[in-house]
TIGUGU-403658 format. One record per residue (C-alpha): x, y, z; residue in one letter; residue number from 1. Coordinates in steps of 0.05 Angstrom, whole numbers. Last residue first. Layout:
<nodes>
+--------+--------+--------+---------+-----+
:   east :  north :     up : residuo : num :
+--------+--------+--------+---------+-----+
:      X :      Y :      Z :       A : NUM :
...
+--------+--------+--------+---------+-----+
</nodes>
This chain:
<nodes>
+--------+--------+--------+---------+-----+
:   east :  north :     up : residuo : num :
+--------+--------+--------+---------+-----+
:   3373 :   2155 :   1695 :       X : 200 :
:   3366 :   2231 :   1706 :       X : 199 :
:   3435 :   2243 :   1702 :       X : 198 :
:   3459 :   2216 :   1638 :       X : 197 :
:   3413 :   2249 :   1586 :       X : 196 :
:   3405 :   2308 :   1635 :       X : 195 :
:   3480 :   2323 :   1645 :       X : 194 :
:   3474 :   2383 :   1611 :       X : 193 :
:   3404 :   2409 :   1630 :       X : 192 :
:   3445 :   2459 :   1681 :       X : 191 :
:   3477 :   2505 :   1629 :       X : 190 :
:   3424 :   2489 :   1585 :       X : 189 :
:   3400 :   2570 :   1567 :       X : 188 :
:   3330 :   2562 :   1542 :       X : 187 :
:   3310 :   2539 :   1622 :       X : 186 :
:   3263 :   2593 :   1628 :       X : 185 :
:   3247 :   2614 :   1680 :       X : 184 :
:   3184 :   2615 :   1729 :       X : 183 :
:   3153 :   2562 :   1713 :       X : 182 :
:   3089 :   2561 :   1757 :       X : 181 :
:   3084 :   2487 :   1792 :       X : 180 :
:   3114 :   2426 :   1775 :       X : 179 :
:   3069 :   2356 :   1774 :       X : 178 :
:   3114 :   2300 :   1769 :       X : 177 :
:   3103 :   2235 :   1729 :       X : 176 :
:   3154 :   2176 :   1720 :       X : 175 :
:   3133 :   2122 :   1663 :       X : 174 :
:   3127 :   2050 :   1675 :       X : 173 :
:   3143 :   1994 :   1635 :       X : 172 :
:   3103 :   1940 :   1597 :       X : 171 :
:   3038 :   1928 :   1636 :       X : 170 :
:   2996 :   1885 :   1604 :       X : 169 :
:   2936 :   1889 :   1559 :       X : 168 :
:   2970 :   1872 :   1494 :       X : 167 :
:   3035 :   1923 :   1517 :       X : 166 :
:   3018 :   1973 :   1565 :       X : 165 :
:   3046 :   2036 :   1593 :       X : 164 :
:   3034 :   2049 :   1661 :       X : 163 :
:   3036 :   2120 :   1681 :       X : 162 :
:   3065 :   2144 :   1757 :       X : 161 :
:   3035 :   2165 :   1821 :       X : 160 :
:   3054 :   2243 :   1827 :       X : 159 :
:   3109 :   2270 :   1845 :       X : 158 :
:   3109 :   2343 :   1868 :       X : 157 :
:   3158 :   2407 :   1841 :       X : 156 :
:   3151 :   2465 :   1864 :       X : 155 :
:   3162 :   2542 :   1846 :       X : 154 :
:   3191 :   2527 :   1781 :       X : 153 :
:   3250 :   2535 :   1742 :       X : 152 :
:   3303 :   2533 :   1808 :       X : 151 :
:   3273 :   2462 :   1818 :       X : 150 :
:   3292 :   2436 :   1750 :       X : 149 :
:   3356 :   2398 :   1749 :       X : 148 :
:   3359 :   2391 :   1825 :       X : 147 :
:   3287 :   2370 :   1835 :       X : 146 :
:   3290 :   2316 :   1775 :       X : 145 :
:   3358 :   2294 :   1803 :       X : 144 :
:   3319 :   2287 :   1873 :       X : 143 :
:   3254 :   2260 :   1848 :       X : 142 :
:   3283 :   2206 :   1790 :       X : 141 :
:   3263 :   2205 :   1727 :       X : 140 :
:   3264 :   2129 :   1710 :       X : 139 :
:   3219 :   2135 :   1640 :       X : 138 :
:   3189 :   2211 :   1629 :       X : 137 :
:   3128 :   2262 :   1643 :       X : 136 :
:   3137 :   2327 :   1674 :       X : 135 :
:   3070 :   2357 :   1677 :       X : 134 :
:   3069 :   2430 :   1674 :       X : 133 :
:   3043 :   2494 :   1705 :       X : 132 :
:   3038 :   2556 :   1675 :       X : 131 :
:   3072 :   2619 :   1698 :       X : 130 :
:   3122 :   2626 :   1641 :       X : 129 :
:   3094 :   2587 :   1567 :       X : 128 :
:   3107 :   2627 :   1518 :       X : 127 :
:   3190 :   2632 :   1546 :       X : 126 :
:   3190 :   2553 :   1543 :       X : 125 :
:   3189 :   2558 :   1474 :       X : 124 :
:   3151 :   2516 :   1426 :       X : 123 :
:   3151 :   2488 :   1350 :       X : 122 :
:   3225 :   2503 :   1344 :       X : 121 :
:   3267 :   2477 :   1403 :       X : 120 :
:   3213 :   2424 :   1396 :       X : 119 :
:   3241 :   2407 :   1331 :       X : 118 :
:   3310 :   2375 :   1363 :       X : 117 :
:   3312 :   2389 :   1432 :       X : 116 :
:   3382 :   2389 :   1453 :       X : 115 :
:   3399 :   2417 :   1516 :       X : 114 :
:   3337 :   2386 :   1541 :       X : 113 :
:   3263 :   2421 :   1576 :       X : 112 :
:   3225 :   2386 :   1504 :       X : 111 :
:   3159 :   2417 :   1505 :       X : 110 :
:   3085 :   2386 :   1490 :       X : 109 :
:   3031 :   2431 :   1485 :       X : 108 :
:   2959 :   2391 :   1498 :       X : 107 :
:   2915 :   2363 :   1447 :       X : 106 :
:   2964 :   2345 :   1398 :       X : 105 :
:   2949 :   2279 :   1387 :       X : 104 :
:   2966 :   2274 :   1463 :       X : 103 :
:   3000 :   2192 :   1440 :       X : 102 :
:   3039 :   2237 :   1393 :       X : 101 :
:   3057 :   2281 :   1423 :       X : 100 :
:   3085 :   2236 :   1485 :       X :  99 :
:   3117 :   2198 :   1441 :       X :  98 :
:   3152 :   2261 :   1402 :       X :  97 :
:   3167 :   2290 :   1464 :       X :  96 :
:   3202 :   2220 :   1492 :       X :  95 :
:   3240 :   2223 :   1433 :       X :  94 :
:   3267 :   2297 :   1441 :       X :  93 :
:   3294 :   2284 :   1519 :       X :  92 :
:   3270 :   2306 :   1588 :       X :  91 :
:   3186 :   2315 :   1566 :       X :  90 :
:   3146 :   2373 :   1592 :       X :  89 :
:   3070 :   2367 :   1588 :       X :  88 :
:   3036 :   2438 :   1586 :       X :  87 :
:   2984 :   2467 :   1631 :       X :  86 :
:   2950 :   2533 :   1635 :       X :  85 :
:   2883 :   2510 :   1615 :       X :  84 :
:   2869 :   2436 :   1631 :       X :  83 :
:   2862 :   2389 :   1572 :       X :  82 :
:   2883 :   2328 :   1608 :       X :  81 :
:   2893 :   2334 :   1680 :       X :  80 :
:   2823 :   2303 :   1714 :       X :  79 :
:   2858 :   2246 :   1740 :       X :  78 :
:   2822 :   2199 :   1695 :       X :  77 :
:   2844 :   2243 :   1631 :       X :  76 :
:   2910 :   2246 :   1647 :       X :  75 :
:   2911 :   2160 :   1650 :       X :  74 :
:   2870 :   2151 :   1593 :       X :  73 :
:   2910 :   2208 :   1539 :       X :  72 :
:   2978 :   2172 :   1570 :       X :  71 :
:   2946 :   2112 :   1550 :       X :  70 :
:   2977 :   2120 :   1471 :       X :  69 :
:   3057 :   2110 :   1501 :       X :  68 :
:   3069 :   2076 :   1428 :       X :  67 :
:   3120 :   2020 :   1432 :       X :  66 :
:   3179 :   2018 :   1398 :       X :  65 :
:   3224 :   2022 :   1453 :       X :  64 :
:   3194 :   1963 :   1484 :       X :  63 :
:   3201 :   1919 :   1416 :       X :  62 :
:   3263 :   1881 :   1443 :       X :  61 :
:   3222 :   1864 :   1502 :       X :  60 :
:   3281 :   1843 :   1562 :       X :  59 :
:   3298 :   1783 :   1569 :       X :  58 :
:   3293 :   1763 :   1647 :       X :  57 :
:   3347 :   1755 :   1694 :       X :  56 :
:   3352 :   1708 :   1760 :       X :  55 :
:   3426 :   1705 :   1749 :       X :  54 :
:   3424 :   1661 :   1683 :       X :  53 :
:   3367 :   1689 :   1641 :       X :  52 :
:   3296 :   1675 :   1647 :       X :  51 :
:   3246 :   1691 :   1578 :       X :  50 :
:   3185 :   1719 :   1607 :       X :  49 :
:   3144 :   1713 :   1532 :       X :  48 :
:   3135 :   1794 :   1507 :       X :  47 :
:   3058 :   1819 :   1508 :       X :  46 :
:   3020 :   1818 :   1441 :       X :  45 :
:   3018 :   1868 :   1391 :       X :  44 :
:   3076 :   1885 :   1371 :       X :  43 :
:   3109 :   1819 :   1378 :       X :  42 :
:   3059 :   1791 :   1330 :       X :  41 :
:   3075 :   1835 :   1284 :       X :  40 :
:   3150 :   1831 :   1284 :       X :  39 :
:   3140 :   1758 :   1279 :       X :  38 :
:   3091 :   1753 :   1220 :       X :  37 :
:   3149 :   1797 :   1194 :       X :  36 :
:   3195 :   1744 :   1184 :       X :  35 :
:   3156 :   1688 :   1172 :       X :  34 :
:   3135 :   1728 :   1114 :       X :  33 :
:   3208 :   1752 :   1094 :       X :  32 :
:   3224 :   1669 :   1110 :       X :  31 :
:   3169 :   1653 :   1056 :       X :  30 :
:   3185 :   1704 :    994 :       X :  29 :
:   3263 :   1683 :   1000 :       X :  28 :
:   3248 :   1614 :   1005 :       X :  27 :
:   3204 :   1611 :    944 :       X :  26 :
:   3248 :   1663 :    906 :       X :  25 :
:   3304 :   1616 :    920 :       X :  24 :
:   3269 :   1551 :    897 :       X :  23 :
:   3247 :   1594 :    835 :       X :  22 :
:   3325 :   1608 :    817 :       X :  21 :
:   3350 :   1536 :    839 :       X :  20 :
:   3304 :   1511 :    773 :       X :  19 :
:   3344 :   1552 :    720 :       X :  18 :
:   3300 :   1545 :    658 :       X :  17 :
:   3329 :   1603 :    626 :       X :  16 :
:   3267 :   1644 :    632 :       X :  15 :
:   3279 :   1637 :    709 :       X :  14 :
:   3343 :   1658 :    704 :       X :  13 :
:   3331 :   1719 :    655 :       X :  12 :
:   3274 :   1732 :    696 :       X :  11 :
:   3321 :   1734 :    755 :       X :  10 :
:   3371 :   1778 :    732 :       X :   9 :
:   3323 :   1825 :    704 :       X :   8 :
:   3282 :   1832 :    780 :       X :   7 :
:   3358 :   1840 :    804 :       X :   6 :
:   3369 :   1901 :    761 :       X :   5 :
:   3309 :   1934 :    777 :       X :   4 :
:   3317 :   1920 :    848 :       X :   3 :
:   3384 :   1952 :    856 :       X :   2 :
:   3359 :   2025 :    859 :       X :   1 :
+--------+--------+--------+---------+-----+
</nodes>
């Protein structure tokens, strides 16, 4: 709502002959493009190793942001993308939405959390009893993912995980299990509360 009102500021400056006003708009219009040159590049192309005292490396301040699109590849080399009676089960609402996103929508994606956000909405678990589902999520670990959601399904296997890339390289890796015939529904989060923390 501001802009307006700067945009007159500075054509009254610049129509006053004020020479520090273009200088600024020069600047301004040059570091923003510097700016997100940056971003961009960093989106696209693989983080520098940048070493930290302690034998540490800087970690990608982009890997949040990246999109998790070779799920599709990976499922679709092991022959489980598409298959009937099979739905991808994500631990927390933003993984869903990347892992919906990256599926296109070719596969029902759930959200097994106390707080799912719109896939509390879009799907329930209850449509979905006796089908399988691929538990897909970053650092899920067997036991904790056995103890949280063993007593839903029949069995739970882990399978090798999905590496998510970054301009050709491997970025992070996400944690895959294969559970077999849910058998309840886990709408009530009595034991999903300590998911957020617990499965990390």
């Amino acid at each position: 709502m501001l802009f307006p009102l700067l945009g007159l500021q500075v054509a009254t400056a610049i129509e006053s002959g004020r020479r520090y006003t273009r200088t600024w708009l020069i600047a301004t219009a040059t570091s923003l493009a510097v700016l997100l040159g940056g971003i961009m590049t960093l989106a696209y192309l693989p983080w520098p190793p940048i070493a930290l005292p302690e034998g540490k490396a800087l970690e990608d301040p982009l890997l949040n942001a990246l999109d998790w699109n070779n799920i599709e590849v990976e499922l679709q080399a092991r022959r489980l993308f598409g298959r009937p009676n099979l739905f991808v089960a994500a631990t927390r609402w933003e993984d869903a939405g990347k892992i919906d996103y990256a599926l296109h929508g070719k596969m029902p994606v759930l959200c097994l959390a106390r707080n799912p956000h719109g896939y509390g909405i879009l799907t329930r678990p209850t449509a979905h009893i006796g089908e399988d589902a691929l538990i897909i999520g970053r650092d899920l670990l067997l036991h904790r993912v056995q103890r949280i959601y063993g007593s839903y399904f029949q069995s739970i296997e882990e399978l090798p995980p999905i590496t998510i890339l970054h301009g050709g390289r491997p970025a992070f890796e996400l944690s895959l299990y294969f559970a077999h015939s849910l058998r309840d529904s886990p709408e009530r989060p009595n034991l999903l509360d300590p998911l957020a923390l617990s499965l990390r």
